[in-house]
C-alpha positions in Angstrom: -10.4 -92.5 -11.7 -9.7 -90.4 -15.0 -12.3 -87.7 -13.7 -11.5 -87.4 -10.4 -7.7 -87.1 -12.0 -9.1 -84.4 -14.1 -11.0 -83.0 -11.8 -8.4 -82.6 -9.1 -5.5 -81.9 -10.8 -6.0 -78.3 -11.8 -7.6 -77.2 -9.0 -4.5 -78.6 -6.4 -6.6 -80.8 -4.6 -3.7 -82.5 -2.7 -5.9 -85.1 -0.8 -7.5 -86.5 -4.3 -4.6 -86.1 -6.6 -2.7 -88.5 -4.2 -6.5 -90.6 -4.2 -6.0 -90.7 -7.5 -2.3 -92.1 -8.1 -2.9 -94.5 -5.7 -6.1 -96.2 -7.3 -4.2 -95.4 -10.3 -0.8 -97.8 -9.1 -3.3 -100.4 -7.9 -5.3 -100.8 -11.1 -2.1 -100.8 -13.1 -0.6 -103.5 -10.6 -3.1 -106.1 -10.7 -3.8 -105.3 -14.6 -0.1 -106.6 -15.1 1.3 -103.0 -16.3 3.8 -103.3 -13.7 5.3 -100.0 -15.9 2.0 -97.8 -15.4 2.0 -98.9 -11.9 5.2 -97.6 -11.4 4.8 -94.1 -13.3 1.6 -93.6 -10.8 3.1 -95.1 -7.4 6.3 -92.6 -8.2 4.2 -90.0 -9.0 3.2 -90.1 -5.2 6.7 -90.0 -3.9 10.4 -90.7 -5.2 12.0 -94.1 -4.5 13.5 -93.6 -1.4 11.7 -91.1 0.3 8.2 -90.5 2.0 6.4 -87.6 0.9 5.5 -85.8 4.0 1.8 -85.3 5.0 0.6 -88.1 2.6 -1.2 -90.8 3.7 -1.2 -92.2 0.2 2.7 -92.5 -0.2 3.0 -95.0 3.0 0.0 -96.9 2.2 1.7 -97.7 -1.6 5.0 -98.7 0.2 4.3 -102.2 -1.6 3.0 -101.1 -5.0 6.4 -99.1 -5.6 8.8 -101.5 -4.6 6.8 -104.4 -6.7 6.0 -102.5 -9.7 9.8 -101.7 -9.5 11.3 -105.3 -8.9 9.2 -106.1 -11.8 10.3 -103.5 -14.2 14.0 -104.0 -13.4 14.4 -100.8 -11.1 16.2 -103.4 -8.3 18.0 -100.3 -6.9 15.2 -98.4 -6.4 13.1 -100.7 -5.1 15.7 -101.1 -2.5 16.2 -98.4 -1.7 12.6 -97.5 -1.1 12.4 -100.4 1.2 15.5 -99.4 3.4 13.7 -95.9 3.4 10.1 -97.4 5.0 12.3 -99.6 7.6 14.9 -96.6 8.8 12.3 -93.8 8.7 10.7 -95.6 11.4 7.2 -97.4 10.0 7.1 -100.3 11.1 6.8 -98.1 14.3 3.6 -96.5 13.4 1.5 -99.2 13.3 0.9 -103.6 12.9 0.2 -102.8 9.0 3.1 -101.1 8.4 5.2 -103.0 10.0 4.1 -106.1 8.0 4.3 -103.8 4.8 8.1 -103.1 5.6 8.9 -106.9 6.3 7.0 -107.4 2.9 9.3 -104.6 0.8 12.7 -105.8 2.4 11.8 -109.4 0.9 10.8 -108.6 -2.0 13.9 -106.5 -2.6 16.5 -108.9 -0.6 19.5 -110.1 -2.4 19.4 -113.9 -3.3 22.1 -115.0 0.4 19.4 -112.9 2.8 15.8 -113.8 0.7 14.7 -117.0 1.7 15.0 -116.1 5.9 13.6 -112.5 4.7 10.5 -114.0 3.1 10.0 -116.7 5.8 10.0 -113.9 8.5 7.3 -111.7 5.9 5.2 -115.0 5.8 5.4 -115.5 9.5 4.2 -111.9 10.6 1.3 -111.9 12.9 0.6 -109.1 11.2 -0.3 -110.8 7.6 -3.5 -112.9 8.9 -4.8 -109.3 9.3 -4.2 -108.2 5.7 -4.9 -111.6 3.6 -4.5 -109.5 0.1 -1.0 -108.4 0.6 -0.3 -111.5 2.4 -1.0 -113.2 -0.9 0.8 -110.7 -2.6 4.3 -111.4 -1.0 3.7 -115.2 -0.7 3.2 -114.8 -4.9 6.7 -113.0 -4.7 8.4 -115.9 -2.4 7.2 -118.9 -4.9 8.6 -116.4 -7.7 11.8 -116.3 -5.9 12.1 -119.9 -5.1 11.0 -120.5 -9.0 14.1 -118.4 -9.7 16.3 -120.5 -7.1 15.3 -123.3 -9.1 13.0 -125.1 -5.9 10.2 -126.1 -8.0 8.5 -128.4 -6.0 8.4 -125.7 -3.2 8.0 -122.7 -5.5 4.2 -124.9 -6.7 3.5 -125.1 -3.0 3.4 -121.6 -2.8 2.1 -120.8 -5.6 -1.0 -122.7 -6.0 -1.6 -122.2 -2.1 -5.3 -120.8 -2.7 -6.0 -118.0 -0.1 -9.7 -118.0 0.4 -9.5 -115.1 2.9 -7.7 -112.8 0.3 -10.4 -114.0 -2.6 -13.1 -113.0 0.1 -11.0 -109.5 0.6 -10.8 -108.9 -2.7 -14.6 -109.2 -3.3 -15.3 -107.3 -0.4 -13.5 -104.6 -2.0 -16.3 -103.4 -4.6 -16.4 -104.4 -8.1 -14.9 -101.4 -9.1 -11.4 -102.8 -6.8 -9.2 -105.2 -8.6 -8.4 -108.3 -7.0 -5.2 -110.4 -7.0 -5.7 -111.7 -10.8 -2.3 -111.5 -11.3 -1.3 -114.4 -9.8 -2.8 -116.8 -12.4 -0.6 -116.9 -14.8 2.3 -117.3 -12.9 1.1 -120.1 -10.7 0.5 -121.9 -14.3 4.1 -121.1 -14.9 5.3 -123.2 -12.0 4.9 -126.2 -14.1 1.7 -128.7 -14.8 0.4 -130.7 -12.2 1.4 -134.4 -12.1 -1.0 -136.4 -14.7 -2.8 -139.3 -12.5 -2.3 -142.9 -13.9 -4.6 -143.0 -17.2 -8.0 -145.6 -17.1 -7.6 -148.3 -18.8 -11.0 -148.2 -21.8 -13.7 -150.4 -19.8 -14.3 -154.2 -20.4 -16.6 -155.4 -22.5 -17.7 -158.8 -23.8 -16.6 -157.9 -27.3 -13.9 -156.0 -28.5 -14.2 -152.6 -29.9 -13.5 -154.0 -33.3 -15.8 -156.9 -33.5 -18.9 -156.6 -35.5 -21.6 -156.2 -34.3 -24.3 -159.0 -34.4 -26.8 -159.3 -36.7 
């Protein structure tokens, strides 16, 4: 990614510049830098607005708004999500449409989240797109962690998603997949310890001596 950075760069090559940013928000994401995600997602276009004539600034609708929930830019993120839905792409195509439903979750006030999320979730859409579908599922047990609905926030969040491990492999090892998500599904709380075995019977207690 560095070369074709360095490569690119000084010689205005539009197309892989914006290649560039874009693997560079999605390496950042997943790695956890939520703040490196956002310097290269914003780097691609400004919160708010769609760059026009690159492809790369509507297909990292949900790496800005995410790397900016996450690194307290709320208004921002917002505002990029009111951006994608009244500039008109959810029109443009199933993907985006899903993507928009996704950003306007993740960036819904706490009164309009949970029928926000639920309708994100429920997009026919997401089946199609098992990664991101992950993604905003991972936000909605986050959110319901938050609203203090722990027993539904574990549901979602130690859902496993075979199809999106399956994506993510699919992608090339060079393609990060959703590793993120561990640690916060261990941060909904430990799983329920099963009744503990009693030490097995025997005909002499553990004690006893043995015989001679």
């Amino acid at each position: 990614m560095s070369r074709l950075d360095r490569r690119a760069r000084p010689r205005g090559v539009g197309h892989l510049t914006q290649l560039a940013e874009a693997i560079g928000a999605a390496t950042h994401l997943m790695a956890g830098d939520f703040e490196g995600a956002y310097a290269y997602a914003s780097g691609l276009t400004a919160p708010g607005a769609f760059t026009p004539c690159s492809q790369q600034a509507v297909r990292t609708l949900l790496d800005l708004v995410e790397s900016a929930v996450h690194t307290g830019r709320a208004d921002q993120a917002r505002a990029h999500a009111l951006a994608a839905r009244d500039q008109g792409l959810p029109a443009i195509s199933p993907h985006l449409d899903f993507l928009t439903a996704a950003a306007l979750a993740m960036t819904a006030d706490d009164t309009g989240a949970r029928a926000a999320f639920e309708r994100a979730v429920a997009h026919p859409a997401g089946v199609e797109f098992p990664f991101e579908l992950a993604r905003v599922r991972l936000a909605q047990g986050m959110w319901l962690r938050r609203a203090r609905e722990r027993a539904a926030a574990r549901t979602r969040l130690r859902r496993p998603s075979r199809r999106s491990s399956d994506s993510a492999r699919s992608r090339g090892p060079g393609v990060p997949g959703p590793n993120c998500a561990r640690p916060v599904r261990r941060s909904a709380g430990p799983r329920r310890a099963g009744p503990t075995r009693s030490p097995r019977r025997s005909g002499r207690s553990p004690s006893s001596p043995r015989a001679g």
